[in-house]
N, C-alpha and C positions, 0 to 999 in steps of 0.2 A: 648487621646493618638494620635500622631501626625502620619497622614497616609507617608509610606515609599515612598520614591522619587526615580522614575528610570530616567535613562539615558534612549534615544531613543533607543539602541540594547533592553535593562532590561526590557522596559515597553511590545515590541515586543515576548520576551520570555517568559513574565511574562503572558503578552495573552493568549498566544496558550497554554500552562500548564493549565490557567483555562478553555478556550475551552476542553483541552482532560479530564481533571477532568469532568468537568458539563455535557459531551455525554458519560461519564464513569459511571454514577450513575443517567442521568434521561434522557438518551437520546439527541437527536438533534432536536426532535419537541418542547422544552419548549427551547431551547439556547436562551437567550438573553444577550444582551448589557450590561444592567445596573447587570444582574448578575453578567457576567463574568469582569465586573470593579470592584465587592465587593470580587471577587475568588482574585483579583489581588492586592487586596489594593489602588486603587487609583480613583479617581474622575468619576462618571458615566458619563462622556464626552469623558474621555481619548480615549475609542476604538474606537470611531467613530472618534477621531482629527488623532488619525494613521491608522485605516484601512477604515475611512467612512462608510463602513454598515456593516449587519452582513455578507453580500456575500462574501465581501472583506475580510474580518476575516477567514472564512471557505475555502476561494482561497488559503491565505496564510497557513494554515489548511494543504489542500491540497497538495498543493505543497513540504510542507515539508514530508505529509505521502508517495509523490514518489518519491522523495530524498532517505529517510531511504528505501525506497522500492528496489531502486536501488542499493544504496551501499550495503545491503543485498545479492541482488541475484548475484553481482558480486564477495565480498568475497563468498561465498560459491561455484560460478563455480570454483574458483580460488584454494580453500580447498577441494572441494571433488572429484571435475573431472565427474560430473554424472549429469545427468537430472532428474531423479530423485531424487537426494538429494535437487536440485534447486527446486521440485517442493515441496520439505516436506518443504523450507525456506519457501516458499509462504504462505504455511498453517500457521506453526509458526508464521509470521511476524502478518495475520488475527488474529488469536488467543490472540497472547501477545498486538495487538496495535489496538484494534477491534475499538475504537472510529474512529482513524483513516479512518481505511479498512472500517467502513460504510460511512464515508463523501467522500472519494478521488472516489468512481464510483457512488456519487449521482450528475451528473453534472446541476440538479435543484436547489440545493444547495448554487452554488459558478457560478464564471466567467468562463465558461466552454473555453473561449475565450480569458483569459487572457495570455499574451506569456510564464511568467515564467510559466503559468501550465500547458500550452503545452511541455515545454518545458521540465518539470520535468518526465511528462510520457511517453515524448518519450525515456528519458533515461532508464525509467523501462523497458520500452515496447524492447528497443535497447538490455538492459543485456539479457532477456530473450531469442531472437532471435538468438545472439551470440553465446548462452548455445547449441539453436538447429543445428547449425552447426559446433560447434566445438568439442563437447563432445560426447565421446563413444556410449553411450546411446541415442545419437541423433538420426540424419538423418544416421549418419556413411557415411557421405559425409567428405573430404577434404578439407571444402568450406571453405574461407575467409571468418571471421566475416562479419555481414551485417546489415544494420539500417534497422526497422521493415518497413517505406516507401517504402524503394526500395529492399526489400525480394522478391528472386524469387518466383513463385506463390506455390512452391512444398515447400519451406523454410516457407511461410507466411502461408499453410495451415497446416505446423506442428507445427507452434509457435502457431496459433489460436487453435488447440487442446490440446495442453498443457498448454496454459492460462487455457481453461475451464475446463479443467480433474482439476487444480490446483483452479480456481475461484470455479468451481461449488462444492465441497466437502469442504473448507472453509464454503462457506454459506450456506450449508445444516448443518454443525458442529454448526455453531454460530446461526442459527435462532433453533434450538434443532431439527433437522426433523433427522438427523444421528442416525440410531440404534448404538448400541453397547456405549453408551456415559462412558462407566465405564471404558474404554480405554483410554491411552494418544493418543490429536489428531496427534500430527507427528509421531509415530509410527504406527498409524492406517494407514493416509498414505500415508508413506512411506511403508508397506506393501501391500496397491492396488495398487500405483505408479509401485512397482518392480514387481509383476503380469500381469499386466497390459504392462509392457516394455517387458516381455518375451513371452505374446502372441503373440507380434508384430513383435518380432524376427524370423527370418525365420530358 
């Protein structure tokens, strides 16, 4: 049977679907090349004639897991008006796209250095920020949206604690260490997140 022929977008899409397949069912310590050309149907050269190595493959990996990362937490500041509802996306987005959410913050992985993947994080990194200054549940500051670079130092250390209130219960969920695992995880929390927003409330 004659193997399927992509276009250069096809073969690129056809990639990364078997990258998130083969770190979906055996991890990203066994990924390789010649596998993810047999996931993809096409000649065990193809992913190194488009991406070169496996770094490059898991950059572009990357890149797209903070794309989708982005366009996430921005429809969702946009739908719910809340900080904590941005931060149960977070968890969701980990949970449903965990191949993803494990390669995009292993920067041993990939070209930590590469511009489109700086590029893609500081968009994530940017929605987040945004959320903390604009939304109720924020700072309850006035403040003009702002890029996570040039966050005031009071803006940058409230995005950094709701990155990790949001990062750290994610990876406690996904490596099994979270008690109560018999719960759905955006419901779990989004009921620490809203706890947690009103102890802070004055």
């Amino acid at each position: 049977m004659a193997r399927p022929t992509y276009h250069h977008g096809d073969l690129r899409r056809a990639l990364l679907t078997a990258v998130e397949e083969a770190i979906t069912e055996q991890g990203v310590a066994t990924l390789s090349m010649r596998d993810l050309a047999r996931r993809a149907g096409v000649s065990h050269t193809a992913p190194t004639h488009h991406f070169r190595d496996r770094a490059g493959l898991l950059t572009a990996f990357a890149i797209e897991g903070f794309e989708q990362l982005a366009k996430a937490l921005g429809t969702s500041r946009l739908a719910s008006n809340s900080l904590v509802e941005l931060g149960v996306t977070y968890v969701r987005f980990a949970v449903t796209k965990r191949a993803m959410f494990e390669v995009m913050f292993r920067t041993d992985l990939y070209h930590a250095d590469d511009p489109g993947l700086l590029a893609a994080r500081a968009k994530a990194a940017d929605a987040l920020y945004a959320a903390v200054t604009e939304l109720p549940d924020g700072l309850g500051q006035p403040a003009k949206p702002c890029a996570a670079e040039t966050a005031p130092p009071e803006v940058r250390a409230a995005g950094l604690a709701a990155w990790s209130m949001a990062h750290g219960f994610a990876t406690l969920w996904l490596t099994g260490a979270f008690p109560d695992r018999d719960r759905d995880p955006a419901e779990t929390a989004r009921h620490l997140f809203t706890e947690l927003s009103r102890e802070r409330t004055p």
